[in-house]
N, C-alpha and C positions, 0 to 999 in steps of 0.2 A: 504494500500500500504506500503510495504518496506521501512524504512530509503533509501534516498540515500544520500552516500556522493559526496558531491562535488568534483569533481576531475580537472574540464576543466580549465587550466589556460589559460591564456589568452599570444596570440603575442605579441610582441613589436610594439608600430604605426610605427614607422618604417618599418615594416614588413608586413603592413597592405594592403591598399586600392591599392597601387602598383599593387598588384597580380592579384586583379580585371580581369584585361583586359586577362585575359590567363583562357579563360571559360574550361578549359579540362575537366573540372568540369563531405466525410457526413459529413465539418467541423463545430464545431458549429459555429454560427456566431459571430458574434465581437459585441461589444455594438457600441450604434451611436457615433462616434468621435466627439467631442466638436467643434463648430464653429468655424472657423480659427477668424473671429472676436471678439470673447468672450476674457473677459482679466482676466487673471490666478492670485489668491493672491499669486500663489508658485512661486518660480524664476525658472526661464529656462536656459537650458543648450543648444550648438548650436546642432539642429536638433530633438529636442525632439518631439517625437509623442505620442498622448494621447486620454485616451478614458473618455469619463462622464463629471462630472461639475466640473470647474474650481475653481469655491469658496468651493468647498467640503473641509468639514473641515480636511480631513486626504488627506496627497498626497505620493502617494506608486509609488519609481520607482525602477523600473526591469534593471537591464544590464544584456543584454542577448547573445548569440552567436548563429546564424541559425544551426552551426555544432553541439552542445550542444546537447549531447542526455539526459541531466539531463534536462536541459529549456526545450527540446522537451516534456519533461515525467513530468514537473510542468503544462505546457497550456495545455496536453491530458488530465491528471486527479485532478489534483487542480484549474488549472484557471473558469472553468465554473461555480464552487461552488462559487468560489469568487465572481465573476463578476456578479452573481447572488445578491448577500448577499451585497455586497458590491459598484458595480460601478453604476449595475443599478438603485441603491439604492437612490442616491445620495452623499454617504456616503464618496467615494472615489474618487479621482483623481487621474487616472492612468498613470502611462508616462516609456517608453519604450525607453531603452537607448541600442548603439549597442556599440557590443565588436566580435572581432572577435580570433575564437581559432580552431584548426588543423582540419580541413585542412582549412588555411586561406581562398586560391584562391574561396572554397564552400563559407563560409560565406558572405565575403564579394560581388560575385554575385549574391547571394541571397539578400543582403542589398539593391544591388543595381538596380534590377531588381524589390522589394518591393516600392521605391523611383521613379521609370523612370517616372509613370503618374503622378507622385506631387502630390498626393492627400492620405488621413487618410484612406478612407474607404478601398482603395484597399491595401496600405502598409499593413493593420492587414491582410485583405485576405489574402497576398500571406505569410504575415509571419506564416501562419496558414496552408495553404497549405505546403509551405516548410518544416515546421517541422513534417508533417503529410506523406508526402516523405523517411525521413530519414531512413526508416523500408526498402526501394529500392534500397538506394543507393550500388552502387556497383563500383571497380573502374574502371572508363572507361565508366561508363554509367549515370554518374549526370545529365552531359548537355543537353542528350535531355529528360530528366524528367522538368529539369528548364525551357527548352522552352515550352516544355506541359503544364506548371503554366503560362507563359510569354500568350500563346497563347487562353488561359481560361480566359484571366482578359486582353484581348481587343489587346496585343501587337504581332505584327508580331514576325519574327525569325530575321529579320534583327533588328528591333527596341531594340529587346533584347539585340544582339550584340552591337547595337550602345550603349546603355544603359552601358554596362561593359567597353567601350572604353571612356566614354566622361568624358575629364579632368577637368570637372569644379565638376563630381560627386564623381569622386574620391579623388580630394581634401577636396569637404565637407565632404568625409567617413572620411579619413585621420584627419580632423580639429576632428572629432567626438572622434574618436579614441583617440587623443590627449585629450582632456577634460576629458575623464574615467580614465586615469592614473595618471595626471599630478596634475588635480582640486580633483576627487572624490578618487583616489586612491583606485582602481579596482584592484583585480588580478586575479581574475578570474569568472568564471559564471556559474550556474545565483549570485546576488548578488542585494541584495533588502534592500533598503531608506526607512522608516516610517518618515515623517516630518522633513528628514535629518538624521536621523540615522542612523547608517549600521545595521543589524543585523545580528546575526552570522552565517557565510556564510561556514560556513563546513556540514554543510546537506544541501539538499534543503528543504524551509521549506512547512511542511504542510498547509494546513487550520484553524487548530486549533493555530499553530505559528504565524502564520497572526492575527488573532482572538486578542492574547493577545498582539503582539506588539502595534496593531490598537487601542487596548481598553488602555494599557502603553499610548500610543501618545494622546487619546480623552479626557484625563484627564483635564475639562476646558477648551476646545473646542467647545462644545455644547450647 
């Protein structure tokens, strides 16, 4: 696969989860999401979703954007190799952090509609779906692609709606959003953590990048 560069920056939180509520708007499957009772050696950020074991010695996280056609084109043809080699491994602990970038009002419906059941297993589904969407979107025709996802993973069309309307959700998108800029200093996405490091975020990185930051971080780990 081609270099890509990075290009997606990211909104201001300010500019973020507000927008929510104005919907104008053959995956592979996801590893098993860790026990919500399991307790993480990694420190957590508010809202963080993750997949594999918690005490894995290496902890990889993604800031990602559902709009992102770079993130979209790392989970179609790098995440599967990973996730392979690495989460189901035991190897890794993976944690998915959200950022939203143009078109905001998409992303962050999408976040939010990943979120509406509270639950790990279907957040990766739909964020999987979503990004597997983006090759559709058209404008003027998002929204009932999103309800098509909403409606696939158990949720009516009005529950959707309620979903991008409910202020308690958009506040935690909001709180989230704030954390990626303010704590980890984010500009844009995707943008990926090895054991707290950024790495350099002007391509997306390949497999073999991943490879050597994971093996840089496992130095005395093991």
């Amino acid at each position: 696969m081609a270099r890509l560069t990075r290009r997606a920056a990211i909104l201001s939180a300010a500019g973020g989860a507000a927008v929510a509520a104005a919907p104008a708007l053959a995956a592979t499957p996801p590893a098993k999401p860790s026990a919500k009772a399991a307790v993480s050696r990694w420190p957590a950020a508010p809202g963080d979703m993750s997949l594999g074991d918690p005490q894995a010695p290496i902890h990889v996280v993604e800031y990602l954007s559902l709009a992102c056609p770079h993130c979209a084109h790392f989970h179609a043809d790098v995440f599967p190799a990973f996730k392979a080699k690495y989460i189901d491994t035991g190897l890794v602990y993976f944690t998915l952090r959200e950022l939203l970038t143009a078109p905001a009002q998409v992303a962050a419906a999408g976040f939010l509609m990943a979120r509406c059941k509270g639950d790990a297993t279907t957040y990766f589904r739909i964020v999987d779906q979503v990004f597997r969407s983006q090759s559709r979107w058209q404008q003027g025709n998002i929204k009932p692609l999103f309800v098509e996802i909403a409606k696939g993973n158990g949720m009516t069309e009005a529950q959707f709606e309620a979903c991008l309307e409910d202020e308690k959700g958009n506040a935690a998108l909001e709180g989230r959003l704030k954390y990626a800029v303010e704590t980890d200093k984010v500009t844009g996405t995707p943008t990926f953590f090895v054991n707290g490091t950024m790495l350099n975020n002007q391509e997306v990185p390949s497999l073999a990048d991943l490879d050597a930051a994971i093996a840089k971080a496992g130095k005395g780990k093991r």
